[in-house]
Backbone as JSON, one array per atom type, in Angstrom:
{
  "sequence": "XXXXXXXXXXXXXXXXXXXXXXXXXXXXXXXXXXXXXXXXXXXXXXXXXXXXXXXXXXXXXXXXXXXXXXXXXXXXXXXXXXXXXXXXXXXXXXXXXXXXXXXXXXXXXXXXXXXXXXXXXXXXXXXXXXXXXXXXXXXXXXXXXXXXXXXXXXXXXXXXXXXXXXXXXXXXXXXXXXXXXXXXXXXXXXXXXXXXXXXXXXXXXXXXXXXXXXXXXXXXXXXXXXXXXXXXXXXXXXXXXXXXXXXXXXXXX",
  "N": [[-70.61, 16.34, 35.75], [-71.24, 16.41, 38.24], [-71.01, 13.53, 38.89], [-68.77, 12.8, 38.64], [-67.67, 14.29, 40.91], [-68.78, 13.23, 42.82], [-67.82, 10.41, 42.41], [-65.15, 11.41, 43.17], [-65.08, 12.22, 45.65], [-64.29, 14.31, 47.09], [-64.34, 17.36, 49.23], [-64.81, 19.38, 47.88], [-65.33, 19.79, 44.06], [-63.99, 21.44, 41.65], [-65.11, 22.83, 38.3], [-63.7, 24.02, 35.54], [-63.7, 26.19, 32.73], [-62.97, 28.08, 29.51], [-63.76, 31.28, 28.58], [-64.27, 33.61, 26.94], [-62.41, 35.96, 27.78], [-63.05, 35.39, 30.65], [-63.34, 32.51, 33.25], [-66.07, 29.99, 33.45], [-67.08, 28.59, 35.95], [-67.78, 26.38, 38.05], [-68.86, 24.65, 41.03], [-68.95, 21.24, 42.79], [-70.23, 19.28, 45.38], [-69.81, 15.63, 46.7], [-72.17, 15.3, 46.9], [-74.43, 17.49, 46.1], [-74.57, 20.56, 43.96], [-72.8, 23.89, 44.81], [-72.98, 26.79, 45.56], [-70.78, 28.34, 45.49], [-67.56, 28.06, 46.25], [-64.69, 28.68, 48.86], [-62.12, 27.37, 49.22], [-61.25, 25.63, 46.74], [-61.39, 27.43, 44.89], [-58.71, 28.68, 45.53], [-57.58, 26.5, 45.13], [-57.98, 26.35, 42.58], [-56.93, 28.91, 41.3], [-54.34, 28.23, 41.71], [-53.47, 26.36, 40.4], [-54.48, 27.98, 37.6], [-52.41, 29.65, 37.68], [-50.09, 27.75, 37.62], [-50.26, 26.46, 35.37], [-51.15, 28.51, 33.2], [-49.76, 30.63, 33.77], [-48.52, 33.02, 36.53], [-50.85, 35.66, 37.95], [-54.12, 37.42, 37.64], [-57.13, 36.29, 37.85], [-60.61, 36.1, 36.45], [-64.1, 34.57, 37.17], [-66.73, 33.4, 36.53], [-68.81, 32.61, 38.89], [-71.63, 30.6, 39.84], [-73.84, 32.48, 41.29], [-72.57, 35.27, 41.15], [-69.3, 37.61, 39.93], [-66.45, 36.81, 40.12], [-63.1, 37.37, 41.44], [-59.47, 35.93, 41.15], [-56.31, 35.31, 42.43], [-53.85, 34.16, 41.31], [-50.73, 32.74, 42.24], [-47.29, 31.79, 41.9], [-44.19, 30.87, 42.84], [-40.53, 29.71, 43.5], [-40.7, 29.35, 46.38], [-43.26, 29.39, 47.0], [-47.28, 28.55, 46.65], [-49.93, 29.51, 45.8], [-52.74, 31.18, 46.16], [-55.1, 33.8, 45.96], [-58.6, 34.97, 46.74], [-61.24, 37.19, 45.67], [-64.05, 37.27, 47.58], [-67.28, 37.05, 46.97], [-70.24, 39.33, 48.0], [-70.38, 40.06, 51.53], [-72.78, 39.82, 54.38], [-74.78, 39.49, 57.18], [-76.58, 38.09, 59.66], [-79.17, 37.56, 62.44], [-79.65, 34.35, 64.36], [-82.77, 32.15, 64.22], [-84.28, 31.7, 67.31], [-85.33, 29.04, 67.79], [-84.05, 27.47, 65.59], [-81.4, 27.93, 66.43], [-81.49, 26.43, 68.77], [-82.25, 24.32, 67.73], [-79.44, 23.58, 66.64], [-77.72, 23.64, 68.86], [-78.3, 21.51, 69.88], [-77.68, 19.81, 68.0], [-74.98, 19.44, 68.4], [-74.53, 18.71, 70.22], [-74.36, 20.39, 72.6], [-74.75, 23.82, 74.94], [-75.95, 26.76, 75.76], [-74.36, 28.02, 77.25], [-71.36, 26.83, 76.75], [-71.34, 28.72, 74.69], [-69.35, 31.59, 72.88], [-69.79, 34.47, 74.03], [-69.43, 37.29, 72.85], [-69.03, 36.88, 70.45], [-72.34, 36.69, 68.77], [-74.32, 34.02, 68.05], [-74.86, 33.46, 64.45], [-76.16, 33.64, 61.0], [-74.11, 33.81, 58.75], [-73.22, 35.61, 55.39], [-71.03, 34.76, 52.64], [-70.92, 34.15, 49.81], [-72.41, 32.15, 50.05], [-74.46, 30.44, 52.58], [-73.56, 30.23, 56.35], [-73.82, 28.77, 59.45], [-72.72, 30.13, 62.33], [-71.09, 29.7, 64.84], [-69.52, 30.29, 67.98], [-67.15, 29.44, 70.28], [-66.15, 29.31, 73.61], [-64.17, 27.99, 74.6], [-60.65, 26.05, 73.33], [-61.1, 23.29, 73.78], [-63.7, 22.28, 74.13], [-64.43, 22.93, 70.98], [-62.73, 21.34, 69.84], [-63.71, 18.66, 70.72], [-65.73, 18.04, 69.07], [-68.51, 16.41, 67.74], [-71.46, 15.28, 65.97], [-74.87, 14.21, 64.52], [-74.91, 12.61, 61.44], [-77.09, 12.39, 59.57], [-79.05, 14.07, 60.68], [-77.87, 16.61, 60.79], [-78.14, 16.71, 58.46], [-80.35, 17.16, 57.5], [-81.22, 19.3, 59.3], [-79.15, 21.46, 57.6], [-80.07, 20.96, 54.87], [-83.09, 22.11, 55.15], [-82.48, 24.55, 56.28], [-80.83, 25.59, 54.53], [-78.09, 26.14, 54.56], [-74.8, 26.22, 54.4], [-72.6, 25.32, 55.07], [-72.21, 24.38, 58.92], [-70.32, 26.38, 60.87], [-68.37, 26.19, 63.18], [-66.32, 27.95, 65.52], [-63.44, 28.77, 67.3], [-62.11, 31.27, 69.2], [-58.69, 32.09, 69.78], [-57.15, 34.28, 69.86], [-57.91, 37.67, 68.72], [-57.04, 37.96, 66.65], [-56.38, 35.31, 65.27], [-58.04, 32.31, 64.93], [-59.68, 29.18, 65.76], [-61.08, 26.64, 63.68], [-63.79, 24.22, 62.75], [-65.32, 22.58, 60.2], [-68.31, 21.22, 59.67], [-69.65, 19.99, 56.65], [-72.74, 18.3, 56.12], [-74.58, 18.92, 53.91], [-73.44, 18.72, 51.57], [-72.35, 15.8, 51.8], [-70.0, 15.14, 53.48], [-68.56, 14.87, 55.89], [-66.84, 16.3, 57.54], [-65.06, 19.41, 56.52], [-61.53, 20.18, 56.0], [-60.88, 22.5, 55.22], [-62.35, 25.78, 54.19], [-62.69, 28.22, 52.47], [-64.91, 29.74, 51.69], [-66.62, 29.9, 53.65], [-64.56, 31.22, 55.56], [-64.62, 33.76, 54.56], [-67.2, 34.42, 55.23], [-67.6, 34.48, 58.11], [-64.86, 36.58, 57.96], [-66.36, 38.49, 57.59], [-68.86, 38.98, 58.79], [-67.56, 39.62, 61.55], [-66.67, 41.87, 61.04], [-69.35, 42.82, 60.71], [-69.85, 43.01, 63.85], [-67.95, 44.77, 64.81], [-65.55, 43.49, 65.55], [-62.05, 43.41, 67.01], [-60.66, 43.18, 64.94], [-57.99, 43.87, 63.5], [-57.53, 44.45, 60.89], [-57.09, 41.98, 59.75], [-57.75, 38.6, 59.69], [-56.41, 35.31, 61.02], [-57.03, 31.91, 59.8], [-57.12, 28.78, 61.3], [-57.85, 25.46, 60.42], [-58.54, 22.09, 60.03], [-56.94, 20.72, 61.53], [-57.96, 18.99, 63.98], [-58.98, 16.97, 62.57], [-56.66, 15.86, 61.18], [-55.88, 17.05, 59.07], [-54.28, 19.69, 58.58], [-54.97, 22.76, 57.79], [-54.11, 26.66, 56.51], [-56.01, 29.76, 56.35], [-55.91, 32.77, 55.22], [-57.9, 35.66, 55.94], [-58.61, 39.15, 54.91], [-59.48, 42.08, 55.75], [-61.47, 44.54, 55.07], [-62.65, 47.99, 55.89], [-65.26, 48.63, 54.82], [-68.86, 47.9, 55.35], [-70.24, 45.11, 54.36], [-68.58, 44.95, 52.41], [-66.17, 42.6, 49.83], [-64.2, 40.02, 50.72], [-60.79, 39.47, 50.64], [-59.42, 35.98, 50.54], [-56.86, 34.09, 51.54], [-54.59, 31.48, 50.73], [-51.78, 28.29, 50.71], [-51.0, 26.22, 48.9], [-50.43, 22.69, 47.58], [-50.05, 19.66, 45.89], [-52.02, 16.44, 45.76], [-50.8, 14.54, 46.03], [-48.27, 15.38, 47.09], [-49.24, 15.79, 49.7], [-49.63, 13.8, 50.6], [-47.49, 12.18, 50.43], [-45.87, 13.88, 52.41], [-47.53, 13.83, 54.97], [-49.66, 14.37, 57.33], [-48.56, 15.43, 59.56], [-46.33, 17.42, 58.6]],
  "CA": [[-69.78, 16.93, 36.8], [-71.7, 15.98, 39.76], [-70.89, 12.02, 38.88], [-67.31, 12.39, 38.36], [-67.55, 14.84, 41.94], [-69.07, 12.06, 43.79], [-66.44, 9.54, 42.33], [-63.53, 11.51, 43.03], [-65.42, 12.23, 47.08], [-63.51, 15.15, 48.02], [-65.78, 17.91, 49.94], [-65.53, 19.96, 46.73], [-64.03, 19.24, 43.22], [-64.15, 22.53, 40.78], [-64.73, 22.66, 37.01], [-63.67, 25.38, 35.29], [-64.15, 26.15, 31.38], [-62.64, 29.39, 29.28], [-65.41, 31.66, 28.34], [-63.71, 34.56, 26.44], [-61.62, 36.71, 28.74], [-63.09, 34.96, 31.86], [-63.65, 31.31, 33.19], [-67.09, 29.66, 33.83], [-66.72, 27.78, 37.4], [-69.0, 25.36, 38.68], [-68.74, 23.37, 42.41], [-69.83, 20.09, 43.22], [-69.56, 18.38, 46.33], [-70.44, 14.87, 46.25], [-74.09, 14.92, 47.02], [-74.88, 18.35, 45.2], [-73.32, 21.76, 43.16], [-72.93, 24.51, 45.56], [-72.81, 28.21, 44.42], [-69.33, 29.09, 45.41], [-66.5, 27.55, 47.34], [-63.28, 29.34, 48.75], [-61.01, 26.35, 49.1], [-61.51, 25.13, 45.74], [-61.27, 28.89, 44.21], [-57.97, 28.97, 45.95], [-57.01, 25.15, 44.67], [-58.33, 26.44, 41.12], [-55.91, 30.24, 41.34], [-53.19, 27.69, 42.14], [-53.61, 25.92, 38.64], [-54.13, 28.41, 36.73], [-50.75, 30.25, 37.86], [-48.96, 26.57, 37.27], [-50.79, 25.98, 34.13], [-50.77, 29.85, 32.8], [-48.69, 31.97, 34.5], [-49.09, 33.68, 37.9], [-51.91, 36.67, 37.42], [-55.46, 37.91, 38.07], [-57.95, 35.39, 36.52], [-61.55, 36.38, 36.0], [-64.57, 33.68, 37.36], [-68.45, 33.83, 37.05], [-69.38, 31.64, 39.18], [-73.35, 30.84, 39.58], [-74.22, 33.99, 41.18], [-71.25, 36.28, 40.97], [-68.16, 37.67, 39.44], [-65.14, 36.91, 41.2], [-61.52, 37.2, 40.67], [-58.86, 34.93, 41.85], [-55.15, 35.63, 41.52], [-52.67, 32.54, 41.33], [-49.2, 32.68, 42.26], [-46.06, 30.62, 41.87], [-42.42, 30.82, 42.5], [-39.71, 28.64, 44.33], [-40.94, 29.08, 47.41], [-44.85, 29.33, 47.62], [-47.83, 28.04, 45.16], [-51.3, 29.29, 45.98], [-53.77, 31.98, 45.62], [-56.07, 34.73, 46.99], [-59.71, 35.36, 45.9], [-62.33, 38.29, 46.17], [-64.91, 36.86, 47.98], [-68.55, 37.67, 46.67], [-70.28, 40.82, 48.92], [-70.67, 39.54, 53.04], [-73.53, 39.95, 54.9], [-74.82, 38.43, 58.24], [-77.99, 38.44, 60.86], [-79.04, 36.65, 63.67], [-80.72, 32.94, 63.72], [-83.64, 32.2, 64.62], [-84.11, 30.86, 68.31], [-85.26, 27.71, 67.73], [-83.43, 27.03, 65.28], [-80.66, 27.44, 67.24], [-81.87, 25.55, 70.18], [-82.01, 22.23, 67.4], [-78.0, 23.57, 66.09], [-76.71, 23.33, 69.79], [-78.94, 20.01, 70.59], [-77.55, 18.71, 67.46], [-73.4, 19.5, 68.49], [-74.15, 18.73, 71.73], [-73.66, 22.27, 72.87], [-75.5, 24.53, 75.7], [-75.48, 28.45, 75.51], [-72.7, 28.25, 77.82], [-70.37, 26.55, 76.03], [-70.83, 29.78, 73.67], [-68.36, 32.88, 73.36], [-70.68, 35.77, 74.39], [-68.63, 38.05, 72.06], [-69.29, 36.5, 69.6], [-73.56, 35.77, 69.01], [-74.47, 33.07, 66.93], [-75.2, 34.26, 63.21], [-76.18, 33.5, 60.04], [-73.11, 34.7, 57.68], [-73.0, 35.06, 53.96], [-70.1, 34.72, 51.83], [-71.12, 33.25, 49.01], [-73.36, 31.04, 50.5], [-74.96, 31.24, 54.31], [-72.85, 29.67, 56.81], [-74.49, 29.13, 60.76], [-71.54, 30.06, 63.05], [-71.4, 29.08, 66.57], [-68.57, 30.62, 68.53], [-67.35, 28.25, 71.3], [-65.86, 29.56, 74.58], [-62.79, 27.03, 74.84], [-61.1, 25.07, 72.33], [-61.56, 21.47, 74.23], [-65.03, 21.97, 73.2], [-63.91, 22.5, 69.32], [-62.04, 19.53, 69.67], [-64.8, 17.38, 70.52], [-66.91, 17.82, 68.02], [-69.24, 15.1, 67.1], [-72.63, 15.21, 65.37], [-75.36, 13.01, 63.78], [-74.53, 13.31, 60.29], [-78.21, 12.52, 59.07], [-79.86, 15.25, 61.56], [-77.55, 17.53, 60.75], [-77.57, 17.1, 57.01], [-81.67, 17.41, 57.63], [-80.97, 20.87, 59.16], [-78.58, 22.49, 56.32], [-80.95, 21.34, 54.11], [-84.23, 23.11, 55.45], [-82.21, 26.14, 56.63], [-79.93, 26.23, 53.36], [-76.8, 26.29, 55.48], [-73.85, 25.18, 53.36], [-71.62, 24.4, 56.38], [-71.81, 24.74, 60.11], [-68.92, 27.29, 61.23], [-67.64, 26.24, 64.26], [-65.13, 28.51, 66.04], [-62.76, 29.42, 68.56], [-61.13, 32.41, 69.36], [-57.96, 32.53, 70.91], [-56.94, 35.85, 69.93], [-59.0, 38.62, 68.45], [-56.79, 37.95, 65.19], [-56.49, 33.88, 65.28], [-59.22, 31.59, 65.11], [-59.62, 27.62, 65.18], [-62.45, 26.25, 62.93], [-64.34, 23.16, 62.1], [-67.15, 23.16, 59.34], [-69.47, 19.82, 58.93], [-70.44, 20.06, 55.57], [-73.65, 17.28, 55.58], [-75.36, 19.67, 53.05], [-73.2, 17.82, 50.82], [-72.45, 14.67, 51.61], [-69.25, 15.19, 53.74], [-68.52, 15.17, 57.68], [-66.19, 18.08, 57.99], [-64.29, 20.39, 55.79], [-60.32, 20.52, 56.28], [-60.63, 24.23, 54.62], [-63.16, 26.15, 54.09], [-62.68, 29.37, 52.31], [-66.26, 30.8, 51.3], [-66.74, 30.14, 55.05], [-63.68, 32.11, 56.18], [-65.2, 35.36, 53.87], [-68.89, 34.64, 55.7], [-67.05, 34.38, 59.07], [-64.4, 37.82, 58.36], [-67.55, 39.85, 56.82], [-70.0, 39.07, 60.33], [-66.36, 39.47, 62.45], [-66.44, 43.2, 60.58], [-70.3, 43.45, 61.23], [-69.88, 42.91, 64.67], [-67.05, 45.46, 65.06], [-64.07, 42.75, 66.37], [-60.74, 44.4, 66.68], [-60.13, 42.49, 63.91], [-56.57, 44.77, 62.86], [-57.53, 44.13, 59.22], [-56.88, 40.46, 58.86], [-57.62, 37.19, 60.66], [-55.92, 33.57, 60.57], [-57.97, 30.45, 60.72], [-56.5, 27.17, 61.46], [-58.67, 24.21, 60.65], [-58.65, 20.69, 59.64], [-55.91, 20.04, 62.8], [-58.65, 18.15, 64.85], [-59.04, 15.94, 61.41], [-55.43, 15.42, 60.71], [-55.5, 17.55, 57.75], [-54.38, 20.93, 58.92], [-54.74, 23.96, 56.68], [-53.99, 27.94, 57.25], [-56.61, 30.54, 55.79], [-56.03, 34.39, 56.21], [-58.63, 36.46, 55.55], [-58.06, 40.18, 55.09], [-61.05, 42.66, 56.26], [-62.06, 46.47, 54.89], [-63.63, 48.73, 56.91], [-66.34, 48.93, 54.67], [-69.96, 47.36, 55.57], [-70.66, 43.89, 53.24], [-67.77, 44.44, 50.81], [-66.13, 41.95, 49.7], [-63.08, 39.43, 51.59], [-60.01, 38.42, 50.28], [-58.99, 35.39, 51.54], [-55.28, 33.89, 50.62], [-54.18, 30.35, 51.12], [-51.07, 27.82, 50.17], [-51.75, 24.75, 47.89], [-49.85, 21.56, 47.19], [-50.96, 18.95, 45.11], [-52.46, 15.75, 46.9], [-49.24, 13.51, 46.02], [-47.05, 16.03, 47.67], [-49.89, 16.07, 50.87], [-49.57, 12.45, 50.94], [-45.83, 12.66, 51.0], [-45.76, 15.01, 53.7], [-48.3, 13.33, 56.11], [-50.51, 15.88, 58.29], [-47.77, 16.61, 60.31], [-45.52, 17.98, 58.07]],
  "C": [[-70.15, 16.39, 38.17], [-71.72, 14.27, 40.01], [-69.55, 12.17, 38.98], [-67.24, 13.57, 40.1], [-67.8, 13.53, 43.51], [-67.93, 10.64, 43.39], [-65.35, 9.95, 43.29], [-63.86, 11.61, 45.19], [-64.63, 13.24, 47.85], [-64.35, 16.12, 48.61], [-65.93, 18.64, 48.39], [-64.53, 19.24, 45.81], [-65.01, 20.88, 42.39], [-63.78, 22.53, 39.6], [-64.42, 24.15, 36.44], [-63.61, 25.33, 33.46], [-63.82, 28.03, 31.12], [-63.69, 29.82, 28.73], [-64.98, 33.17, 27.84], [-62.56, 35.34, 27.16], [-61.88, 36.4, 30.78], [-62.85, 33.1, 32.24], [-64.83, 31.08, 33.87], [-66.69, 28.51, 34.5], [-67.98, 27.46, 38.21], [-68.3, 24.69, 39.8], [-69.4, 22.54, 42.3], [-69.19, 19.65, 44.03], [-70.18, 17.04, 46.22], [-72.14, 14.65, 46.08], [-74.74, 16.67, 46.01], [-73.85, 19.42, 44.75], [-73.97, 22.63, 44.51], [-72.52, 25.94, 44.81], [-71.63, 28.72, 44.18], [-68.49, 27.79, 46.93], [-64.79, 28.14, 47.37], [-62.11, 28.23, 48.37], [-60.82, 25.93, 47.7], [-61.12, 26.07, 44.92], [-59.67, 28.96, 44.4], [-57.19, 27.79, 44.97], [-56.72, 26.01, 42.75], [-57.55, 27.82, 40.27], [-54.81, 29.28, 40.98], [-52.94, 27.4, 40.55], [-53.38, 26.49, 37.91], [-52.48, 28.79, 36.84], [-49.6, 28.92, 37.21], [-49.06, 26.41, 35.62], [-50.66, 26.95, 32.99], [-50.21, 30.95, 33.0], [-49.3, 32.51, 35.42], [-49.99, 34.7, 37.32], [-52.9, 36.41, 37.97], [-56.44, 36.7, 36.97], [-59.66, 35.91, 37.29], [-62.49, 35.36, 36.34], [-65.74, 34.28, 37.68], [-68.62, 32.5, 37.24], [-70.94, 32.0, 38.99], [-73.93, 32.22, 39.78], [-73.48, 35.34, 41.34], [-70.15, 36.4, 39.94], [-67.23, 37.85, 40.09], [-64.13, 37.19, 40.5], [-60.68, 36.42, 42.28], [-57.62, 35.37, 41.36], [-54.29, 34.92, 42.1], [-51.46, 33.22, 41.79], [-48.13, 31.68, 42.6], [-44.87, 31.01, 41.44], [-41.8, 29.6, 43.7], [-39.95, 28.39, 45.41], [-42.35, 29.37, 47.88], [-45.41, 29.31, 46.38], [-48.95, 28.05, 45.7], [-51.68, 30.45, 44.89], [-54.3, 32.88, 46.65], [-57.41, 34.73, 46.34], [-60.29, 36.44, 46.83], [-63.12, 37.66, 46.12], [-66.66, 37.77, 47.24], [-69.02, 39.03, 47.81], [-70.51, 39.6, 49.97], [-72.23, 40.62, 53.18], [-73.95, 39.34, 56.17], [-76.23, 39.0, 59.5], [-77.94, 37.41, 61.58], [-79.88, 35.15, 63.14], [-81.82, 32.71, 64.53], [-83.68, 31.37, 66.19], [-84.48, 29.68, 68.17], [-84.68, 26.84, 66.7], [-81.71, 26.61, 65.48], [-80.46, 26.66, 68.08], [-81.53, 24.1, 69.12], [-80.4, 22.8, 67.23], [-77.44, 23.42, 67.57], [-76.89, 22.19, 70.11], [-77.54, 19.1, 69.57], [-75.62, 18.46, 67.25], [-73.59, 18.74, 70.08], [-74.12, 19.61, 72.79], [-75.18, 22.99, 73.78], [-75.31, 25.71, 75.52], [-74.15, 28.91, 76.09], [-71.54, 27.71, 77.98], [-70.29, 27.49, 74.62], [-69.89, 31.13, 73.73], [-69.76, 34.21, 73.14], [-70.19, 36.89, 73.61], [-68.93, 38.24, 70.73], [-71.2, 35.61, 68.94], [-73.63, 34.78, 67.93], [-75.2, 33.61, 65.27], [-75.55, 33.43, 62.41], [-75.26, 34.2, 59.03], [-72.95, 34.34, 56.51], [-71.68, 35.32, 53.31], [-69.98, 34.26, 50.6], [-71.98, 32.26, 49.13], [-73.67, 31.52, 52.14], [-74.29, 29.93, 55.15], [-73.83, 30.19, 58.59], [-72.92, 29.29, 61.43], [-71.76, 30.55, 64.47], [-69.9, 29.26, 67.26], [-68.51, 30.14, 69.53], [-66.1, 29.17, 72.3], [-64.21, 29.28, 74.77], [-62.37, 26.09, 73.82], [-60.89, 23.47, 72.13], [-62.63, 21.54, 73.24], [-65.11, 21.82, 71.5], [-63.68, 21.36, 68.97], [-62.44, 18.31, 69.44], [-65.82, 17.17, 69.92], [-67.72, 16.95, 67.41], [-70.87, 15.73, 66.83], [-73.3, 14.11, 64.81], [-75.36, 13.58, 62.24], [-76.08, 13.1, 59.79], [-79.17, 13.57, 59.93], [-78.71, 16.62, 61.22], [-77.67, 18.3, 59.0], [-79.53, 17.22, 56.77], [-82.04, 19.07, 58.22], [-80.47, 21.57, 58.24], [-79.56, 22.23, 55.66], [-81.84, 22.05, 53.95], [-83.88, 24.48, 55.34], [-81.41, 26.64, 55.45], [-78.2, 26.66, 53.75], [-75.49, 25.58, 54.58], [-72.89, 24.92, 54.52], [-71.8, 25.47, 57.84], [-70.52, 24.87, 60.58], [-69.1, 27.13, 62.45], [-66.41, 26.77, 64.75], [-64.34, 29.0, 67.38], [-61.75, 30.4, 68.54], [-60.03, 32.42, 69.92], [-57.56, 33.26, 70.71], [-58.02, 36.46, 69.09], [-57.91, 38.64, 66.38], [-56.61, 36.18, 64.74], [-57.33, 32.78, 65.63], [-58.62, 30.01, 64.27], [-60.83, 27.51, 64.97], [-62.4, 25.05, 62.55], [-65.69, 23.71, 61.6], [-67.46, 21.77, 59.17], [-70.4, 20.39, 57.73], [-71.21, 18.86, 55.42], [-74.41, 17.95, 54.29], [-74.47, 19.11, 51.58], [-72.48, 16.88, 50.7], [-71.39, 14.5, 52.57], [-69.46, 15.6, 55.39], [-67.94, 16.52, 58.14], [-65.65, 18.13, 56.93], [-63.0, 20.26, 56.02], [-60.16, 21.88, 56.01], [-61.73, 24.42, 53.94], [-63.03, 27.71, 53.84], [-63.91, 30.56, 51.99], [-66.59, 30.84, 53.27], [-65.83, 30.73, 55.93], [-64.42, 33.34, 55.56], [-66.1, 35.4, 54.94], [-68.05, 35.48, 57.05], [-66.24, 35.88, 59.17], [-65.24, 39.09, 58.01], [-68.15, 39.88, 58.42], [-69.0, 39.43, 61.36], [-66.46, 41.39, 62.01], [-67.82, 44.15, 61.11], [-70.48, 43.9, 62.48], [-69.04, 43.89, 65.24], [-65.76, 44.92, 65.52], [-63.28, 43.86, 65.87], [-60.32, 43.45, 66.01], [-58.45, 42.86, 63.25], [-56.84, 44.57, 61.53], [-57.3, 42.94, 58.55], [-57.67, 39.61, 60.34], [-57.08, 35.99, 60.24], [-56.85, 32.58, 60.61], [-57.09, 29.22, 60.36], [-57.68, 26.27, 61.56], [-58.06, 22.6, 59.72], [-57.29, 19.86, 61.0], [-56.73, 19.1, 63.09], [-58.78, 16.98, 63.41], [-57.44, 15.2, 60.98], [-54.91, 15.93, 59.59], [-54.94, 18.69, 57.8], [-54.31, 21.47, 57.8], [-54.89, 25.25, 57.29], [-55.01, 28.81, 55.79], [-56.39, 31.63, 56.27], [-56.92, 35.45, 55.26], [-58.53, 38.09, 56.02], [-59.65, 41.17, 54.96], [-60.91, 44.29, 55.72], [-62.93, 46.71, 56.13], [-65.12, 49.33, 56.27], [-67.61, 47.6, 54.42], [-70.28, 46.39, 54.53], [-69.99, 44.21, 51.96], [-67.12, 43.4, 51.0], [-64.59, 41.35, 50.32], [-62.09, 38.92, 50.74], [-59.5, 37.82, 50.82], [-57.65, 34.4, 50.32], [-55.27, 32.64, 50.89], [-53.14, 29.97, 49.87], [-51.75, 26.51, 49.15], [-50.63, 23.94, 47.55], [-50.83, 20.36, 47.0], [-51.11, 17.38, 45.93], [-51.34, 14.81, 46.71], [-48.19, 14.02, 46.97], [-48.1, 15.92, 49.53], [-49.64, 14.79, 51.83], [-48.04, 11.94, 51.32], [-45.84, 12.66, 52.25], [-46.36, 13.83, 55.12], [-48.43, 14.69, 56.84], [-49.4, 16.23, 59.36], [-46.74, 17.13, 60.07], [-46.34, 19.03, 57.03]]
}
């Protein structure tokens, strides 16, 4: 799996295997397996629904039991999943001090609203809330210093975000932790992101949007939907079309 993941070079590729009444679901991004991934969960809902009929499908990943539920008719072809439980704390100061060195980034190019966290969703995501979203925009990093941080800290992607409303957020994630510059979509990192958005108390209204992969050319829409109760779990929804039809299209369609 993790040879034919690094062939195929996408940030994730997801295997999946029937396993009585559930499916056993493995990630790999090219450089290693990762415990969970939303985008991929969402890709992998999509399937089934095409492949077995729309419905609730059943997935133990490595350290959880999720569910994912496909859907498909004439006019839309994704998915939603229940995110593993959220959680989220602060980061350590100097390890922050190297995560702003290594964006480029000063404290005050941060949103004060928003402090910098450690958020879990399935994995632990650093997220760095940015003021304005020029600064988003310009995102650059060293991909070997950065992919030397996730590693140490265990970070499966740096969550970069901007707020422009209190329900719409723009995001970039640099996944170096396996092998990849940025993310176009990033759904275990939308859960981390609407779980610490819940810890924090945002007037969240019960959902949020995220728009990312624009600054890449890839755009994609994630909406993650929020409880009011403390580290349960996120469902987050997204569309899906298959990469022939993406290629079609071109990113701005």
């Amino acid at each position: 799996m993790q040879k034919v993941a690094a062939d195929v070079g996408y940030s994730e590729s997801v295997f999946a295997a029937p396993v009585g009444e559930a499916w056993r679901v493995r990630y790999f991004a090219p450089e290693v397996e990762v415990d969970f991934c939303g985008h991929a969960t969402i890709a992998l809902g999509a399937a089934l629904a095409r492949h077995r009929g729309p419905g609730l499908f059943t997935l133990d990943i490595n350290r959880a039991r999720i569910t994912v539920e496909g859907r498909l008719s004439e006019t839309d072809w994704g998915a939603s999943f229940q995110s593993p439980p959220t959680r989220s704390g602060p980061v350590a100061p100097a390890v922050l001090e190297e995560a702003l060195d290594l964006f480029g980034l000063s404290p005050a190019d941060l949103d004060p609203r928003i402090s910098p966290a450690v958020a879990h969703g399935g994995g632990d995501h650093l997220v760095l809330a940015l003021k304005n979203r020029e600064t988003l925009r310009a995102m650059r990093y060293d991909f070997k210093k950065g992919q030397a941080l996730a590693e140490r800290e265990g970070y499966i992607t740096f969550n970069l975000v901007y707020a422009e409303t209190s329900q719409l957020f723009h995001a970039r994630n640099p996944f170096p932790l396996g092998g990849v510059y940025e993310d176009p979509a990033t759904g275990a990192a939308a859960a981390a992101l609407a779980g610490y958005l819940r810890d924090l108390g945002w007037p969240h209204g019960g959902a949020i949007t995220i728009r990312q992969g624009e600054d890449m050319g890839v755009p994609s829409r994630i909406v993650a939907e929020i409880t009011s109760e403390r580290g349960a779990s996120i469902r987050v929804s997204g569309s899906a079309r298959t990469i022939r039809e993406a290629q079609e299209l071109g990113p701005e369609e």
